[in-house]
C-alpha positions in Angstrom: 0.0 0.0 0.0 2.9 2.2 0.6 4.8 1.5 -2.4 1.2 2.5 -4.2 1.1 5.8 -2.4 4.6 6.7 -3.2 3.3 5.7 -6.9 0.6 8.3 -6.7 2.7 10.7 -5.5 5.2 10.3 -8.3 1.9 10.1 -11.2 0.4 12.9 -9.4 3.2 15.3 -9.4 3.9 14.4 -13.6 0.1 15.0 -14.3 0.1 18.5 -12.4 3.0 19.5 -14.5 1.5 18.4 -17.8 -1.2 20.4 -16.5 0.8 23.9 -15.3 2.5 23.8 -18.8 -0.7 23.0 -20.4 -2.5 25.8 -18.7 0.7 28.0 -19.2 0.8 27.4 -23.2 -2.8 28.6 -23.5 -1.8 32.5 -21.4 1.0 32.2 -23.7 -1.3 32.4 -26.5 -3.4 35.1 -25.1 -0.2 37.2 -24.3 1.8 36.8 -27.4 -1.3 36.8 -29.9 -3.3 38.9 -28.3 -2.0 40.9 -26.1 1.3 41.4 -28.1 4.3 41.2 -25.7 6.6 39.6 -27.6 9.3 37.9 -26.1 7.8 39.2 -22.7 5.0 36.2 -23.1 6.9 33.4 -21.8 7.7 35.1 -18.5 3.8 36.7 -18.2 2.9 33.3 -19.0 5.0 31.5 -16.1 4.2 34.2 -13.6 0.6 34.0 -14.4 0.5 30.2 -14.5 2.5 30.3 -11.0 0.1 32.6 -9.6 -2.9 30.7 -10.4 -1.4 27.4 -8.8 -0.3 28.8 -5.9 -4.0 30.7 -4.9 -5.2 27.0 -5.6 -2.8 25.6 -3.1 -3.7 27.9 -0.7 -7.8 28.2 -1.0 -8.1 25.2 -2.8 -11.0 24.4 0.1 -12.4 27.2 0.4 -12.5 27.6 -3.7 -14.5 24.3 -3.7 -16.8 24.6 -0.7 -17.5 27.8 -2.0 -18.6 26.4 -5.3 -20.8 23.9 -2.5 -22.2 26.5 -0.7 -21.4 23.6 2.0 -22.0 24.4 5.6 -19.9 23.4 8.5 -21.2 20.3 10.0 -22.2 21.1 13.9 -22.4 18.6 16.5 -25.9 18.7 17.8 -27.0 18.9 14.1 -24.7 16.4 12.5 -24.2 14.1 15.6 -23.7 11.1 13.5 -21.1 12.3 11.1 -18.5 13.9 13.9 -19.4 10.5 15.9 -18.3 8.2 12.9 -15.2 10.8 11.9 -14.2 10.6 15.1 -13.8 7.0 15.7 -12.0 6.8 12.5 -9.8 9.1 13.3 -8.8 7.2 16.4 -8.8 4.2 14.5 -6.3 5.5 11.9 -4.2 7.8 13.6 -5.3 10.6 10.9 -6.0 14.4 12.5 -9.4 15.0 12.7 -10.1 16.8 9.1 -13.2 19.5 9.3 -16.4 18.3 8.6 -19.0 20.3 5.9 -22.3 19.4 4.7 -23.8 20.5 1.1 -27.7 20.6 0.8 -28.4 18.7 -1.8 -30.9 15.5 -2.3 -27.8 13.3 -4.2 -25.9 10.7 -2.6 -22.1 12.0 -3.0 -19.0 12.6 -1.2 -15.2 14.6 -1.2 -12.4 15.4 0.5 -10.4 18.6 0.1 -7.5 20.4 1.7 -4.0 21.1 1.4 -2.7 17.9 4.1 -4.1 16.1 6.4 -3.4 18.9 9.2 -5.6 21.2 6.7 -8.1 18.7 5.1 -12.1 19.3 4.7 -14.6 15.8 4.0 -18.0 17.3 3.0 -21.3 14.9 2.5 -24.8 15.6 0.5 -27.6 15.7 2.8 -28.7 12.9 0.2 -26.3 10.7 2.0 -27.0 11.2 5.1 -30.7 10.6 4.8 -30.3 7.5 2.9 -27.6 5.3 4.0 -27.0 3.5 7.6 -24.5 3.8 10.0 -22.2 1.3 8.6 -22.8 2.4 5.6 -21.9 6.1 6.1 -19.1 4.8 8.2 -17.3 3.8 4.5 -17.9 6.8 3.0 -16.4 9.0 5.6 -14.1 6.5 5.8 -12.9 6.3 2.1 -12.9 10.0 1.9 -10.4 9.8 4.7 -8.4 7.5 3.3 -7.3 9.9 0.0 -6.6 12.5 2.6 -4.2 9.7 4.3 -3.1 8.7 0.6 -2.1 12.5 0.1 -4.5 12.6 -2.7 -6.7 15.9 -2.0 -4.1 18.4 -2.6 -2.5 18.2 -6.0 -6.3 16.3 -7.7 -7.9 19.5 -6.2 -5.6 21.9 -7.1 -5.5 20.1 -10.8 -9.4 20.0 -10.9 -9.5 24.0 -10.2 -6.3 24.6 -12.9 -7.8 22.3 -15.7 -11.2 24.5 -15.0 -8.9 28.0 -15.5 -7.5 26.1 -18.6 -10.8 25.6 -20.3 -12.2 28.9 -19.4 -8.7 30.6 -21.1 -8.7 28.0 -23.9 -12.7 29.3 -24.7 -11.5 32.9 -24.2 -8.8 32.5 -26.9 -11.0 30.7 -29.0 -13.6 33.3 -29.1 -11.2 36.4 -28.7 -9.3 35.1 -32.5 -12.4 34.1 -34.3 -14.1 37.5 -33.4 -10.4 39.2 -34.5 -10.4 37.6 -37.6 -14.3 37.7 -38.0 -13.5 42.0 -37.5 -10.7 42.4 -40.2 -8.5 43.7 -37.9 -5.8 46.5 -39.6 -3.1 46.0 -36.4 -2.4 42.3 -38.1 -2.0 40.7 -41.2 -3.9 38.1 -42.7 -1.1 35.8 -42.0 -0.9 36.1 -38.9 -4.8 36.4 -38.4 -4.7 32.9 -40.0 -2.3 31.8 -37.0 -4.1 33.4 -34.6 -7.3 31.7 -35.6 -5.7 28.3 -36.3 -4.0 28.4 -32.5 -7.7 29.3 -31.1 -9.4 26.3 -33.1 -6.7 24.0 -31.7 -6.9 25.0 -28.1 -10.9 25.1 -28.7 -10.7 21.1 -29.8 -7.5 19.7 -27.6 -8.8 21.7 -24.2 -11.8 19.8 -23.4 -10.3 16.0 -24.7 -6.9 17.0 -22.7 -8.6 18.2 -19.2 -11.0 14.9 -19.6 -7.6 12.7 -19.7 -5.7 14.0 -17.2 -8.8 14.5 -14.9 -9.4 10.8 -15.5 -5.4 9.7 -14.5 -5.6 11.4 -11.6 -8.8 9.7 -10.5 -9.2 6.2 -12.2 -7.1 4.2 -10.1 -6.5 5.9 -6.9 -10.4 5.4 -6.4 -9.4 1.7 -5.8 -6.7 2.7 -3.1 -8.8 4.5 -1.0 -11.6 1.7 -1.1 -8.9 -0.2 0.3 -7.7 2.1 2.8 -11.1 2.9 3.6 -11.9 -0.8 4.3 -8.6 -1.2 6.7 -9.5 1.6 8.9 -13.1 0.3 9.6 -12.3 -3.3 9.1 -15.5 -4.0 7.5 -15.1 -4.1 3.5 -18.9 -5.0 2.8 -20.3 -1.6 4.6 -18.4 0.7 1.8 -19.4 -2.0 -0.7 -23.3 -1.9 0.3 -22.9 1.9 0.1 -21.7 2.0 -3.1 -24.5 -0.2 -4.4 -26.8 2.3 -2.8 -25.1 5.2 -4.2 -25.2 4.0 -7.8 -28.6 3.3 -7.7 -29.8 6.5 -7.0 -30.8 9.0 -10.1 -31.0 12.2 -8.5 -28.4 14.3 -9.9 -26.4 16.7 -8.0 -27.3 20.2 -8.4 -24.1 21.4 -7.3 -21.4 19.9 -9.4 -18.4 21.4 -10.8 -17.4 19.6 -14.4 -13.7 20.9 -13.2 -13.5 19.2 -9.7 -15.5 15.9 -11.0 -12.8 13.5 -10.0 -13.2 14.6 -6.3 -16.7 13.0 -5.7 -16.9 9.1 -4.4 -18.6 8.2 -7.2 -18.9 10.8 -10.5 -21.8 13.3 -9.9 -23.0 12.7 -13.8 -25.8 9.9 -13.0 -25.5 9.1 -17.4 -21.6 7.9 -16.6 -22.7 5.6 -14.0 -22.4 2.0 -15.9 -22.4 -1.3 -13.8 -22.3 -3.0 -16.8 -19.2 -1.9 -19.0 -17.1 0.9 -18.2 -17.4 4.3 -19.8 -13.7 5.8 -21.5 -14.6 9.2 -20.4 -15.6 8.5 -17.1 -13.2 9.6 -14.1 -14.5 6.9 -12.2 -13.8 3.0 -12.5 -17.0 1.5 -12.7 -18.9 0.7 -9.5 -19.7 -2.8 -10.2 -15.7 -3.6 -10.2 -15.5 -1.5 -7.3 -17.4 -3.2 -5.0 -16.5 -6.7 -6.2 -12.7 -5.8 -5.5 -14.2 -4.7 -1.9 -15.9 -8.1 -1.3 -12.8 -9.5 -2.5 -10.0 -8.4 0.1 -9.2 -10.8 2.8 
């Protein structure tokens, strides 16, 4: 399990860069084409690109319970979930990460943060109506489990820089076509025919590329923290039952982000939930392989 952390780590940190240089290549474009700076791009680009990773670093929970307009879970309204948190906590040694709720009828999960000593697990109100104890138990459990397998920081931080990637990638997209659409006089029609070209090609590869790498960072590591999960509350078939229950349901969450999809226990589009084969653009392994590796550990 170790050795499969350390893995992650390694993946994590190459698909993060891909992602920064990605993400970098597209202000480059705006500040070269568009903006004109000349050889000043590649530095306005870098600083830029920096900038935008490190305010994800740093607010990267507050970014995405913000998107949630989650609530902080309370004791005497959520006695259940600190309960079942903290005897996990005990149970694993992990600090005790802070505890939000989202209002909203689907059955989802995440964990957020920046470490462990800064980590966030937030639950639908969907899930707490609908599962069990033990059931709950593997969810909370799981989420804590890619907070131990140092998971939350850089699939967060990717999730909010692949989501600044497509917005910038439509920006450019829309700011060329229009500047060759106007005739402008600053540029020639050469380079209006670059410009345009380097807008359709960020247009087409921005969407397909933030779909791949938002699926490396999640496919497998989903399987880790099922595992994790299952060690910390020795009891493999509560997370499995939950998953069943989760997949089952169709309500749909209201409060997605496309960007931040790969944070969720299961994927928050209802349509890419398969138990029968599994979808190539899903972020997610399907659920019916999920819970049969579950019932499989010994």
């Amino acid at each position: 399990m170790f050795q499969s952390i350390r893995s992650n780590k390694t993946k994590t940190t190459a698909i993060v860069a891909g992602i920064f240089l990605f993400f970098a290549g597209i202000v480059y474009a705006i500040s070269f084409f568009l903006l004109e700076l000349g050889h000043f791009a590649v530095i306005f680009a870098l600083v830029i690109s920096f900038l935008v990773s490190f305010g994800a670093y740093w607010n990267s929970d507050k970014i995405v319970l913000r998107l949630h307009s989650a609530r902080p879970a309370t004791p005497e309204q959520d006695a259940k979930l600190n309960n079942i948190l903290e005897g996990l906590c005990i149970a694993s040694g992990m600090p005790k990460p802070r505890l939000y709720v989202m209002e909203d009828r689907a059955l989802n999960a995440f964990a957020t943060g920046r470490n462990p000593n800064n980590a966030v697990i937030c639950v639908t109100t969907g899930l707490l109506d609908r599962l069990d104890y033990y059931q709950l138990e593997g969810v909370v459990a799981h989420e804590l489990a890619h907070i131990k397998n140092y998971d939350i920081l850089l699939q967060t931080v990717a999730g909010i820089m692949i989501g600044a990637a497509l917005i910038a990638s439509r920006f450019v997209s829309r700011a060329m076509i229009r500047g060759r659409s106007g005739g402008s006089s600053n540029r020639s029609g050469y380079g209006a025919l670059i410009m345009l070209a380097i807008g359709l090609i960020f247009a087409i590869l921005a969407p397909i590329a933030g779909q791949l790498l938002k699926m490396s960072l999640s496919r497998n590591r989903e399987f880790l923290a099922d595992a994790t999960g299952a060690k910390f509350t020795r009891n493999p078939e509560a997370l499995a039952s939950a998953l069943e229950a989760i997949s089952g349901s169709t309500i749909p969450m209201q409060t997605a982000s496309n960007a931040t999809e790969g944070m969720y226990i299961v994927t928050p589009c209802v349509e890419l939930r398969s138990k029968r084969k599994s979808n190539p653009f899903s972020t997610h392994p399907p659920i019916e392989k999920r819970v049969e590796a579950l019932r499989n550990l010994r």
